[in-house]
KOLNUBA-427492 format. One record per residue (C-alpha): residue number from 1; residue in three letters; x, y, z. Coordinates in steps of 0.02 Angstrom, whole numbers. Layout:
BEGIN
<r resi="NUM" resn="ALA" X="X" Y="Y" Z="Z"/>
...
//
This chain:
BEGIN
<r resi="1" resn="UNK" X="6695" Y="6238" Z="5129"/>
<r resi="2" resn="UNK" X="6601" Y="6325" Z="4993"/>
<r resi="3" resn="UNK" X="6558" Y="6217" Z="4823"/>
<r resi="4" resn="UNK" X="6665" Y="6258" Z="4662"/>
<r resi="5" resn="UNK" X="6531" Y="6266" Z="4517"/>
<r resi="6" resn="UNK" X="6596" Y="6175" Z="4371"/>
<r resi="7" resn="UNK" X="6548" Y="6184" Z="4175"/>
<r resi="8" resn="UNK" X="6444" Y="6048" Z="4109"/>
<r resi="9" resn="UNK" X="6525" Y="5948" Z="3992"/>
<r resi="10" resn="UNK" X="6427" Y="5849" Z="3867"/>
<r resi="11" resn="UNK" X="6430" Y="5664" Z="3848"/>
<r resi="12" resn="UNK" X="6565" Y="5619" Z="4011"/>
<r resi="13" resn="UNK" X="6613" Y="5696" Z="4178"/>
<r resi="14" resn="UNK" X="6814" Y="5709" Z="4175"/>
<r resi="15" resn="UNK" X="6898" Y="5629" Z="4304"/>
<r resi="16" resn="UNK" X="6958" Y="5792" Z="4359"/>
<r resi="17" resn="UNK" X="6810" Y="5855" Z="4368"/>
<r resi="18" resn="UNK" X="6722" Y="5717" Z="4496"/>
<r resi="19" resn="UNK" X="6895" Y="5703" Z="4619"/>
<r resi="20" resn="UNK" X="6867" Y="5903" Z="4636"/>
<r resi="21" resn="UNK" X="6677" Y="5857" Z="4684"/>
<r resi="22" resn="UNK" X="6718" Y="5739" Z="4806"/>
<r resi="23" resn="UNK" X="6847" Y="5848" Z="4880"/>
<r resi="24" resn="UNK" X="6708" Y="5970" Z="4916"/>
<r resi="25" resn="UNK" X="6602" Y="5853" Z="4970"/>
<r resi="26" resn="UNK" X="6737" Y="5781" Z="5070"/>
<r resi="27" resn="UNK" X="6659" Y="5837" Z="5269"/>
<r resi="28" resn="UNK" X="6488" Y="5783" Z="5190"/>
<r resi="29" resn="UNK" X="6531" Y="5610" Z="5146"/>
<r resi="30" resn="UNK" X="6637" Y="5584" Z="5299"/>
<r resi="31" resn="UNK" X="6469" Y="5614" Z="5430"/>
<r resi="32" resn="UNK" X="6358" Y="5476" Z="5465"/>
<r resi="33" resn="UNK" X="6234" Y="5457" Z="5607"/>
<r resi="34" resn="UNK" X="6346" Y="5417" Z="5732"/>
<r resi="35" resn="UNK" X="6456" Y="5545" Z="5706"/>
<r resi="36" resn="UNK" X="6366" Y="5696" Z="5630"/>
<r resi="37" resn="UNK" X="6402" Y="5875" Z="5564"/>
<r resi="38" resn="UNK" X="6389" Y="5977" Z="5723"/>
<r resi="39" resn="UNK" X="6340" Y="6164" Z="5728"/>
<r resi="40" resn="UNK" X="6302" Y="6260" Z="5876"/>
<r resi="41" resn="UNK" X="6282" Y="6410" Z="5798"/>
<r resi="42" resn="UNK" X="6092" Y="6470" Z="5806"/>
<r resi="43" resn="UNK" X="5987" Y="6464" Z="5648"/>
<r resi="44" resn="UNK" X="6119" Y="6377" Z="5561"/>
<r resi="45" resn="UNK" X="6100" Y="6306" Z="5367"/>
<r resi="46" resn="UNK" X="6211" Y="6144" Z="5334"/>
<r resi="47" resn="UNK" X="6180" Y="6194" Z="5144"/>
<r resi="48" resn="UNK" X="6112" Y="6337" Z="5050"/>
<r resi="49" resn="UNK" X="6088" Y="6394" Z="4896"/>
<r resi="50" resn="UNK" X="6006" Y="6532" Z="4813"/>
<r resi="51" resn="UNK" X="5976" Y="6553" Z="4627"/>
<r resi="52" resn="UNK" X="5888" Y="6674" Z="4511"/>
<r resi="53" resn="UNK" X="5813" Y="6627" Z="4334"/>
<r resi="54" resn="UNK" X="5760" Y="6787" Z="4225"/>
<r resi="55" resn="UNK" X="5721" Y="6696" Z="4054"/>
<r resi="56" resn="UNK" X="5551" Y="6787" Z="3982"/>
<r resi="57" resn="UNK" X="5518" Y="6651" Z="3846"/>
<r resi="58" resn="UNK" X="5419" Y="6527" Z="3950"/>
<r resi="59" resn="UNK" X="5459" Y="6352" Z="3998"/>
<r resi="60" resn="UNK" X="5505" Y="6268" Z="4183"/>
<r resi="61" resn="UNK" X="5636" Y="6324" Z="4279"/>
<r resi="62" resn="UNK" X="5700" Y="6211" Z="4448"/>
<r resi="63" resn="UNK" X="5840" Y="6233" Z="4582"/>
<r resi="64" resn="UNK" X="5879" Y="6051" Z="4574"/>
<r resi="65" resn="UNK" X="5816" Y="5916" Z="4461"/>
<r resi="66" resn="UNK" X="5816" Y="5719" Z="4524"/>
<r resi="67" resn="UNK" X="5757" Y="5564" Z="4451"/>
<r resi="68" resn="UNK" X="5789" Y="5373" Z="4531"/>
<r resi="69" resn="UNK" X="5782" Y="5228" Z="4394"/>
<r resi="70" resn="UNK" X="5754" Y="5064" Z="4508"/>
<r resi="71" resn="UNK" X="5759" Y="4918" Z="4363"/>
<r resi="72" resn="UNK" X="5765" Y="4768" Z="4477"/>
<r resi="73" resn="UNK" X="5645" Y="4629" Z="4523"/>
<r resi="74" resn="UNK" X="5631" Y="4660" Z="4698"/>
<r resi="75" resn="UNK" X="5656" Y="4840" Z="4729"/>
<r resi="76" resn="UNK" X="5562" Y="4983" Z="4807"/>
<r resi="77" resn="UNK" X="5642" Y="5155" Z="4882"/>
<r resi="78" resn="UNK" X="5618" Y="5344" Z="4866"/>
<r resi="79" resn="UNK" X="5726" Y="5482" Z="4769"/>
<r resi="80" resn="UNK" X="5745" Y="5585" Z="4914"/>
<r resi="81" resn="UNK" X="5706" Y="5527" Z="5118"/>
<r resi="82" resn="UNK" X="5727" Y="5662" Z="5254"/>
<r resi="83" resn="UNK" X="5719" Y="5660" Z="5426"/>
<r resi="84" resn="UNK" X="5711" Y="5785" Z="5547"/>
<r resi="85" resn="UNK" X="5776" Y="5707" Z="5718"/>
<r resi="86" resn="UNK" X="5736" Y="5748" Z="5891"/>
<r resi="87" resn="UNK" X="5884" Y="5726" Z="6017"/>
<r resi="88" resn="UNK" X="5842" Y="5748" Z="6200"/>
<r resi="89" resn="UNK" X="5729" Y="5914" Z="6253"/>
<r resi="90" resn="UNK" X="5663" Y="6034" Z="6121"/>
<r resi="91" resn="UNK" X="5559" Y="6192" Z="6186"/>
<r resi="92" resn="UNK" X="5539" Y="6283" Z="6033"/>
<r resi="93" resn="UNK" X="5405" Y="6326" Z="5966"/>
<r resi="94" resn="UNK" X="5445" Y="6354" Z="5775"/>
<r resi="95" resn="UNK" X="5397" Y="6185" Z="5731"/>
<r resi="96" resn="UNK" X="5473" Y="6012" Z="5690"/>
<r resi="97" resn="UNK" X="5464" Y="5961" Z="5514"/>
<r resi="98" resn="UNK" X="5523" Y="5810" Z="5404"/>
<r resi="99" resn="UNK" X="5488" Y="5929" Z="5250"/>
<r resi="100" resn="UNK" X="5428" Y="6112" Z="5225"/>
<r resi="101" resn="UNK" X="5410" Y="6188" Z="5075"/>
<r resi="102" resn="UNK" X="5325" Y="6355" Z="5001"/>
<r resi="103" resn="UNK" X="5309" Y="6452" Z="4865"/>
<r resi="104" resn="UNK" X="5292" Y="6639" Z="4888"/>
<r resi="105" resn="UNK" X="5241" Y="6783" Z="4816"/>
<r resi="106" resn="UNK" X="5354" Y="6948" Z="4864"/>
<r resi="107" resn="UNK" X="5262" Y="7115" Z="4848"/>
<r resi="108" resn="UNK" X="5285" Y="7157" Z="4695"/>
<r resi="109" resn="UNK" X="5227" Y="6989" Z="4612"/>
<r resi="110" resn="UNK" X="5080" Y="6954" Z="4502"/>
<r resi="111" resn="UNK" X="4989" Y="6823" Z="4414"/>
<r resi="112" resn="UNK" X="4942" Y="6843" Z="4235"/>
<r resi="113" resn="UNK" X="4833" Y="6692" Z="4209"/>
<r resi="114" resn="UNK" X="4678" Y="6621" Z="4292"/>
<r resi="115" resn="UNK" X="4734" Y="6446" Z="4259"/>
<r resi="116" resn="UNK" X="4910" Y="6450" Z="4327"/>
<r resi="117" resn="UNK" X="4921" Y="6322" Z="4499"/>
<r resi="118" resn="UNK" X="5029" Y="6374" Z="4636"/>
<r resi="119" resn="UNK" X="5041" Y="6263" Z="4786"/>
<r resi="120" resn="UNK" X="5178" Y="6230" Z="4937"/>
<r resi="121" resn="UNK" X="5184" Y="6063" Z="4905"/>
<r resi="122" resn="UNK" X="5123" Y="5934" Z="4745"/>
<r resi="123" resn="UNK" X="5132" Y="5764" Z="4739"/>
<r resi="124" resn="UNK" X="5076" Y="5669" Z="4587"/>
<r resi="125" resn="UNK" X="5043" Y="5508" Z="4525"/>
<r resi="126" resn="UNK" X="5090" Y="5475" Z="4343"/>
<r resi="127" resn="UNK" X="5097" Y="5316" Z="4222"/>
<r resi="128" resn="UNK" X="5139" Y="5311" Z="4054"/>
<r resi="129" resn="UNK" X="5006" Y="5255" Z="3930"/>
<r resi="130" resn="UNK" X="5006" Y="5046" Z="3945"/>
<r resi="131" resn="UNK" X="4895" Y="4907" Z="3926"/>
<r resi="132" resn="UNK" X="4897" Y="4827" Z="4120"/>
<r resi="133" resn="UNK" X="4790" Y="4806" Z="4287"/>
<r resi="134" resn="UNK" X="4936" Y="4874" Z="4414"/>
<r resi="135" resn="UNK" X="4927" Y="4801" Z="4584"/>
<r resi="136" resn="UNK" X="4947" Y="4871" Z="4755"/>
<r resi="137" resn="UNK" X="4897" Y="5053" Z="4835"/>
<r resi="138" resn="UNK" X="4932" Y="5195" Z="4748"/>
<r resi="139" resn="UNK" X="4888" Y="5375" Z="4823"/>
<r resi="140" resn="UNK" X="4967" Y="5558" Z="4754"/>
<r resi="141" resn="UNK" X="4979" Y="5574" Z="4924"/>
<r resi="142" resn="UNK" X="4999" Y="5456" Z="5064"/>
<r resi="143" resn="UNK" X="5000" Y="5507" Z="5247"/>
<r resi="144" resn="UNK" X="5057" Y="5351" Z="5376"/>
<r resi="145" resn="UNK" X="5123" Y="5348" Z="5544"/>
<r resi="146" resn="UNK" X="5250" Y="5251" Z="5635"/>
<r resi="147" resn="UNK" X="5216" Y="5269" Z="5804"/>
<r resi="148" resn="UNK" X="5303" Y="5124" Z="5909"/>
<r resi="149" resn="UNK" X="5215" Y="5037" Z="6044"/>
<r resi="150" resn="UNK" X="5218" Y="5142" Z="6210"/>
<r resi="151" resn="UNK" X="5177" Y="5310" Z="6172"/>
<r resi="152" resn="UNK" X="5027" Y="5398" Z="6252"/>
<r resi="153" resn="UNK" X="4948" Y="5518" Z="6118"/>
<r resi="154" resn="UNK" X="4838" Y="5648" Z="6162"/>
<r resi="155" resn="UNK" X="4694" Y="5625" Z="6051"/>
<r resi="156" resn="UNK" X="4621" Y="5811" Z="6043"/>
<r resi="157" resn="UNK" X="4781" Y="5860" Z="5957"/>
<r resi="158" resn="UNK" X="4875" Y="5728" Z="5855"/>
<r resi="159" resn="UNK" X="4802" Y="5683" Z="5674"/>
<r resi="160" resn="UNK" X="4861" Y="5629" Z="5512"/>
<r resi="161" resn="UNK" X="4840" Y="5823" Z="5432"/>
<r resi="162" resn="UNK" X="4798" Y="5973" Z="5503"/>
<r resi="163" resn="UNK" X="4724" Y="6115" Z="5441"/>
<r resi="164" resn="UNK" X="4782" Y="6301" Z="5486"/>
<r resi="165" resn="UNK" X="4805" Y="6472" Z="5426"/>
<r resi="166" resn="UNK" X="4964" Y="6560" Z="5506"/>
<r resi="167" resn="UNK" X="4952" Y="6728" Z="5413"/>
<r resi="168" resn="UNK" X="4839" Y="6873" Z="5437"/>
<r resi="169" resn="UNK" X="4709" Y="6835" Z="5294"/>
<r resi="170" resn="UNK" X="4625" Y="6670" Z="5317"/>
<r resi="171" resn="UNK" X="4612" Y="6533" Z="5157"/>
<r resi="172" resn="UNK" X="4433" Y="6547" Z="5110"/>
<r resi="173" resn="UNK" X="4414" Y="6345" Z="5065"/>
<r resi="174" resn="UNK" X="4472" Y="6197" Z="5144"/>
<r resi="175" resn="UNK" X="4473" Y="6094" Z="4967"/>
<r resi="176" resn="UNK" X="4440" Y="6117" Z="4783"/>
<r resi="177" resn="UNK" X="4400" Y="5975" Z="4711"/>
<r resi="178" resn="UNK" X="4347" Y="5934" Z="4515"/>
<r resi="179" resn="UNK" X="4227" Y="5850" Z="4469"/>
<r resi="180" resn="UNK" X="4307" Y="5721" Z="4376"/>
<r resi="181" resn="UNK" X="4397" Y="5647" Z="4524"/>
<r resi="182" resn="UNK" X="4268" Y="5643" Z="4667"/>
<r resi="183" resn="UNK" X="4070" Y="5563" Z="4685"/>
<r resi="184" resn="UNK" X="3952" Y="5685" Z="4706"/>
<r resi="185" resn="UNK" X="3810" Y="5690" Z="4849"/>
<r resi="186" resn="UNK" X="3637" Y="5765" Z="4845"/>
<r resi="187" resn="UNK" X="3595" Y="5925" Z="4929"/>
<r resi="188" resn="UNK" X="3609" Y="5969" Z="5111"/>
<r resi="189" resn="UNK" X="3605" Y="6104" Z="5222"/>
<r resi="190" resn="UNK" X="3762" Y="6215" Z="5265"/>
<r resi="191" resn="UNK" X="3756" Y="6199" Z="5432"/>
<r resi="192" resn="UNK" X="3877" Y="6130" Z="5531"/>
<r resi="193" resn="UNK" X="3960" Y="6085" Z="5372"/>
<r resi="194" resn="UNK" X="4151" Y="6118" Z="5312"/>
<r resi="195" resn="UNK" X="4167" Y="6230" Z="5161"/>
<r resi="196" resn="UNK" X="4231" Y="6155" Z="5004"/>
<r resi="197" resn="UNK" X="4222" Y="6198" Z="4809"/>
<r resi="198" resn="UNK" X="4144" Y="6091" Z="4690"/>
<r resi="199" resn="UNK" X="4198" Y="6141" Z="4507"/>
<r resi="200" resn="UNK" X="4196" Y="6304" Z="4574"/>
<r resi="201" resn="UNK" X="4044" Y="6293" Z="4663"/>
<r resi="202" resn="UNK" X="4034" Y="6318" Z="4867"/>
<r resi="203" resn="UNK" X="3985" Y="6153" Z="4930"/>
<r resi="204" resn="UNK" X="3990" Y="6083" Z="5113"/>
<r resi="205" resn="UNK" X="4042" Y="5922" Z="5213"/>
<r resi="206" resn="UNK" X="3932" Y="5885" Z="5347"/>
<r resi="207" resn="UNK" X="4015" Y="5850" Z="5517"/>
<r resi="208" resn="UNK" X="3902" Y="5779" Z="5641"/>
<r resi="209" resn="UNK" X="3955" Y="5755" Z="5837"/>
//
């Protein structure tokens, strides 16, 4: 059922308006985990959209904006949780993912400025100014498993990231770190070492066997 786009209207969403959202929503809402969508239908997208901004004045620009307020004593949660699920055998070899994101570049793209940042993914940690000691981990990025008890892993290929290039010109460096957010080590030799930058600067982490 395809969605009906609807006019923003400032200061309240008309009753109208939300009954004709849930009535597109309707086969959405219904599904639950015991009784889900079902497509058999090969490379099939449960929803899709595809957008186009062509503003030249500057400023940010996002297919979907989202932002969770939790206000009580004793909460935690995320503002978005996906799962990609596994049901009996899967054979292909495309790849199982919880999350994949990119940002590309057609042909015809360039990049004007040296300090623009384009990445597939960002995650960032950010506190408003605040006189306080927080407790408890904090990470821009956290990688955990939850691997219940009984599975056999094979060591030699199971980790918490990996590391590959899947195109035809290989990423020169495995990191670039600043500075300001790392400790610095004295000199070493490159050998046997994993290619970094530094501010810039080539640098190496030594593995050892």
């Amino acid at each position: 059922m395809p969605m009906t786009l609807l006019p923003v209207v400032p200061g309240a969403f008309l009753d109208s308006q939300l009954a004709l959202i849930n009535t597109n929503l309707a086969p959405f809402a219904t599904a639950s985990s015991s009784s889900p969508l079902v497509s058999s239908g090969a490379n099939s997208n449960f929803l899709s959209s595809w957008c186009k901004c062509t503003d030249a004045t500057g400023g940010t620009t996002r297919l979907a904006y989202l932002q969770l307020y939790l206000a009580g004593a004793s909460q935690s949660g995320e503002c978005l949780r996906t799962f990609a699920t596994v049901n009996g055998v899967v054979a292909g070899t495309g790849g199982i993912h919880g999350i994949h994101s990119s940002v590309s570049f057609d042909a015809t793209a360039t990049m004007t400025s040296a300090y623009t940042f384009a990445g597939g993914l960002r995650g960032t940690l950010q506190m408003d100014a605040a006189t306080r000691t927080p407790l408890g981990v904090y990470a821009c990025i956290i990688a955990s498993s939850n691997i219940a008890a009984g599975n056999t892993l094979t060591s030699s290929r199971t980790s918490f990231i990996r590391v590959q290039d899947d195109g035809a010109v290989a990423c020169p460096n495995l990191f670039d770190i600043s500075s300001a957010v790392t400790r610095k080590g004295g000199a070493c030799s490159s050998a046997d070492g994993l290619q970094i930058l530094l501010d810039g600067v080539v640098k190496y982490i030594m593995i050892g066997t």
